[in-house]
C-alpha positions in Angstrom: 22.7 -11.8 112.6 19.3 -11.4 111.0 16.2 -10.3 113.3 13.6 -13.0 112.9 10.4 -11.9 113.3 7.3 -14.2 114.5 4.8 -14.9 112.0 2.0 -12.8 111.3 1.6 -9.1 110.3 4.1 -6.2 111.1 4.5 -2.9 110.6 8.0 -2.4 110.0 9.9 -0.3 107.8 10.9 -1.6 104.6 14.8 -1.8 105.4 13.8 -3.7 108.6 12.1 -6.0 106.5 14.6 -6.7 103.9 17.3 -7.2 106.8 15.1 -9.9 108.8 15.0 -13.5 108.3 12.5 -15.0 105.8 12.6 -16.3 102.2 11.1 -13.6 99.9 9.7 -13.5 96.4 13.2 -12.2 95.1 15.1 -14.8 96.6 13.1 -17.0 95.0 13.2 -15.8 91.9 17.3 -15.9 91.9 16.8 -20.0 92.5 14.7 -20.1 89.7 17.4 -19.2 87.8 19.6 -22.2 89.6 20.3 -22.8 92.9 24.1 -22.0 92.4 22.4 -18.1 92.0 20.7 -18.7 95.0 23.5 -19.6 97.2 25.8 -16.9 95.8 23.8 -13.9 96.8 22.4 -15.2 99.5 24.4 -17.7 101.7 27.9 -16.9 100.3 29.5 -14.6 102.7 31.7 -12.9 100.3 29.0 -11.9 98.3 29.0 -7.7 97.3 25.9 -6.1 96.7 26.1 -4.2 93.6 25.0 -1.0 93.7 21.0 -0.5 93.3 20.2 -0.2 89.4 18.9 3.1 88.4 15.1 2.0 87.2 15.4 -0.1 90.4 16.0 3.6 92.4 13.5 5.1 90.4 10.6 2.4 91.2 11.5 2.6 94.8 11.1 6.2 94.8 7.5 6.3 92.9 6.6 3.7 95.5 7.6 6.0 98.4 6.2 8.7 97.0 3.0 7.0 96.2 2.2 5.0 98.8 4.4 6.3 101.7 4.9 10.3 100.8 5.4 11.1 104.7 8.9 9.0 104.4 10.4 10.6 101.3 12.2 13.3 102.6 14.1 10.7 105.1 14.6 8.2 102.7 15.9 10.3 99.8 18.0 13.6 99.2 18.2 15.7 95.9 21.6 16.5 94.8 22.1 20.2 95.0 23.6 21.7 91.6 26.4 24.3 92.1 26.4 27.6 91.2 28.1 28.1 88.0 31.6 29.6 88.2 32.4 32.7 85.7 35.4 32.5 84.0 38.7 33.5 85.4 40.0 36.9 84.0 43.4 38.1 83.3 44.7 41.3 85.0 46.7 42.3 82.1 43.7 42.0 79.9 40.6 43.7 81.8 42.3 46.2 84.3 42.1 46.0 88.0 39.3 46.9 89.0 37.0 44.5 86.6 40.1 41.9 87.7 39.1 42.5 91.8 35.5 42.4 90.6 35.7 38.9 89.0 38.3 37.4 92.0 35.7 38.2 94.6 33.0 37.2 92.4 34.8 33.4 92.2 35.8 33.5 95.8 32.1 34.5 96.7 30.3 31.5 95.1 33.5 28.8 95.4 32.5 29.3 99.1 29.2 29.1 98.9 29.2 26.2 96.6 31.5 24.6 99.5 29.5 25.3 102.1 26.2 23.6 99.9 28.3 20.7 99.5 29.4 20.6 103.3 25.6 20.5 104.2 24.4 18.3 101.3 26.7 15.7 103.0 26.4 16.0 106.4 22.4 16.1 105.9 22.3 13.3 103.3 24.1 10.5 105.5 22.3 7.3 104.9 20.0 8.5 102.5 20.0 7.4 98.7 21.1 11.0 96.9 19.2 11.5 93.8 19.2 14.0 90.6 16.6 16.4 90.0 15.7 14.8 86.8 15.1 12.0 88.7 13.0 13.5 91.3 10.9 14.9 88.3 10.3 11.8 86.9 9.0 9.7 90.2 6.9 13.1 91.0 5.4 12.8 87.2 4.7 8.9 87.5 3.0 9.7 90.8 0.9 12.4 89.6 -0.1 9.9 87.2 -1.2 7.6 89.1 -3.1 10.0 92.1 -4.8 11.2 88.7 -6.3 7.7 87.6 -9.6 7.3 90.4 -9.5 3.7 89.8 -5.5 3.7 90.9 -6.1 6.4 93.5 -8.9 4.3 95.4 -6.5 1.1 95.5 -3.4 2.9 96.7 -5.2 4.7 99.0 -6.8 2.4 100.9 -6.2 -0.4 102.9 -3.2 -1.3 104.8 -0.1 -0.2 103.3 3.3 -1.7 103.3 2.2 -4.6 105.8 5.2 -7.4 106.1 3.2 -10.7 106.8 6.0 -13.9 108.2 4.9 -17.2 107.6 6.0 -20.7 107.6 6.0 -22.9 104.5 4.3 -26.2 106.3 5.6 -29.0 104.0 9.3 -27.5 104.2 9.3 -25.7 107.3 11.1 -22.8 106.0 9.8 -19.2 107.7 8.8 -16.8 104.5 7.5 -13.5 104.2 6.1 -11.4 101.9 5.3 -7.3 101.7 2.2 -6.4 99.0 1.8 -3.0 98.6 -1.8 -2.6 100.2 -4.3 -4.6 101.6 -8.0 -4.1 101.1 -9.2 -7.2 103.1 -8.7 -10.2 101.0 -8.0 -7.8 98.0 -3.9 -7.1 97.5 -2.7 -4.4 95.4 1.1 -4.3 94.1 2.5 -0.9 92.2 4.7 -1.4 89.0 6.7 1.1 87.4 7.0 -0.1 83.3 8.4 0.9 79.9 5.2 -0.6 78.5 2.1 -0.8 80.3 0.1 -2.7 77.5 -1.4 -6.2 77.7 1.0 -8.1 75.9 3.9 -6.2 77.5 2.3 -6.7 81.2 2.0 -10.4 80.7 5.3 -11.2 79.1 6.5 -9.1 82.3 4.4 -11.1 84.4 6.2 -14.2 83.6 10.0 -12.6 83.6 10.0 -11.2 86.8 7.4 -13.8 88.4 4.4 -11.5 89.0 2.5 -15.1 89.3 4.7 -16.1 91.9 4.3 -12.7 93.5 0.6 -13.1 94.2 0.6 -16.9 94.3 3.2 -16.4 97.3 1.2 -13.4 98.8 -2.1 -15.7 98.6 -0.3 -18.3 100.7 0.9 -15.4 103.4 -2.6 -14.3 103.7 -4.1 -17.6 103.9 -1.9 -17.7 107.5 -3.2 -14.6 108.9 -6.9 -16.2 108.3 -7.5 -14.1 105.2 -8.3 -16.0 101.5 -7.1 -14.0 98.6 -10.3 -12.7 96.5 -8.5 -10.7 94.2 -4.7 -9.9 93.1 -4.3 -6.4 91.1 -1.3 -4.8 89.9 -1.3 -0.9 88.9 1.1 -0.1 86.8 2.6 3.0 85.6 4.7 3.6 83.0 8.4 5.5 83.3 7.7 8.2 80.1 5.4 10.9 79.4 2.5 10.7 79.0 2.6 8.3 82.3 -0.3 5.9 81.3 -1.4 4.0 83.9 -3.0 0.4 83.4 -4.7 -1.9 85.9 -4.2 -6.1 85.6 -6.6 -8.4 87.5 -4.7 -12.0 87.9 -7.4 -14.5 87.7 -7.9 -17.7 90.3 -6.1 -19.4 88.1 -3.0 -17.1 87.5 -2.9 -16.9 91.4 -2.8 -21.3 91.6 -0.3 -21.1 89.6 2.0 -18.8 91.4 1.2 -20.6 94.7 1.7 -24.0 93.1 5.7 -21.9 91.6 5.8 -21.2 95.5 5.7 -24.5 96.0 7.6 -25.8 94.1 10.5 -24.2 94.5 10.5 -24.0 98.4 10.9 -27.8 98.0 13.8 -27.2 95.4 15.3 -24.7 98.0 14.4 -27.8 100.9 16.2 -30.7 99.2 19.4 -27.8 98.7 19.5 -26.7 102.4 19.5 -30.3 103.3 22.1 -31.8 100.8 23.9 -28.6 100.8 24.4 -29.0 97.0 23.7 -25.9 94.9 23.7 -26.8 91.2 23.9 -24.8 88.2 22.7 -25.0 84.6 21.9 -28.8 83.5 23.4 -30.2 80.0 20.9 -29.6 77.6 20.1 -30.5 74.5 19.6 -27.8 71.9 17.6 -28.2 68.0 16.7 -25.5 65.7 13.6 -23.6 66.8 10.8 -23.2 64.3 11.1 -19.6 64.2 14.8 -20.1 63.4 14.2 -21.9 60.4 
């Protein structure tokens, strides 16, 4: 059974928060889709969980290390690489001695690649196991963004990874919501990218509901006695050179996330209540303009 948690701010851990009761902004997101989405990931008890997406694993990681660098090393474990093996030699081809020479040799580092393994396992129990090259990569995006001042003064300051719980009032339904850092009635959220241009940010902003993100996050603040005065997302992107970019949402892009919010806790409402989960509607479908 879920932990529920009252409402208001916590300082929990980011698994503790993802196990606790509470709609969240992804949730919502998969009823956007259709409620049918909705139900199957998150009331159907057969559902699986997949296993986390690799750019998913590599955000997570530039957010630990960004924002939370103290938790890294017990939330994440490199994979050690073994020490290569030389090739087996043939007595009848290189003499005894060099023969004994190379069977030690093997023997020496097959147990001392076993024994790395042995330790890698025992020491990596319940931590996500990542490459090197991966590691490299979440240190580089990091780097990136300690070196922008603009991104280093948000990140840095404020409250970081806060969960604020609140209840949706017209439906009822407990929420919650966990921004990156708060800076008084400022919240910042990190974004890992392929593209951290303008255009690229805004069509990403509508995708993967950035304005439901903040509209959402304005909402949970508004319940703690705090009104949003700013919603900033600083994104970094996944290749070299890194850029980092910085988005402002205006008041307006913030209403309309909260009025998304809305909206689709009363869609989520009138499910729980006739415990019908539909899926894609009949449509009707012309040529588009482009098409033609």
């Amino acid at each position: 059974m879920k932990e529920r948690y009252s409402n208001g701010i916590h300082s929990i851990s980011n698994d503790q928060y993802h196990a606790s009761e509470g709609v969240s902004r992804s949730q919502l997101m998969d009823l956007s889709r259709t409620p049918a989405h909705f139900y199957h990931k998150h009331l159907n008890p057969n559902y699986v969980k997949p296993a986390t997406p690799p750019a998913f694993l590599l955000g997570s990681m530039v957010h630990t290390m960004t924002l939370e660098p103290h938790l890294f090393n017990h939330e994440y474990m490199i994979k050690p690489e073994l020490a290569p093996m030389p090739p087996a030699l043939r007595l009848k081809d290189v003499g005894r001695t060099q023969f004994e020479v190379n069977k030690y040799e093997r023997d020496t580092i097959a147990i001392a690649n076993e024994k790395l393994m042995a330790d890698f396992q025992l020491m990596s129990a319940n931590k996500q196991v990542i490459t090197n090259s991966m590691y490299e990569q979440a240190s580089a995006m990091r780097d990136a963004v300690w070196s922008d001042s603009t991104a280093q003064e948000l990140v840095n300051s404020g409250l970081v990874e806060r969960s604020i719980y609140f209840t949706h009032e017209a439906t009822g339904i407990q929420c919650k919501v966990r921004p990156d850092v708060l800076i008084g009635g400022m919240a910042i959220d990190l974004k890992t990218t392929n593209d951290g241009s303008l255009l690229e940010f805004q069509r990403s902003a509508s995708k993967y509901h950035y304005y439901l993100q903040m509209g959402m996050i304005s909402e949970a603040m508004k319940s703690i006695g705090t009104d949003m005065t700013e919603g900033l997302f600083v994104c970094v992107e996944k290749m070299d050179p890194y850029l980092v970019s910085i988005y402002d949402l205006d008041a307006e892009a913030i209403e309309y996330g909260a009025e998304m919010f809305n909206e689709l806790m009363f869609t989520l409402k009138d499910c729980l209540n006739s415990n019908t989960w539909p899926s894609y509607e009949m449509k009707t479908i012309s040529v588009p303009g482009w098409a033609k």
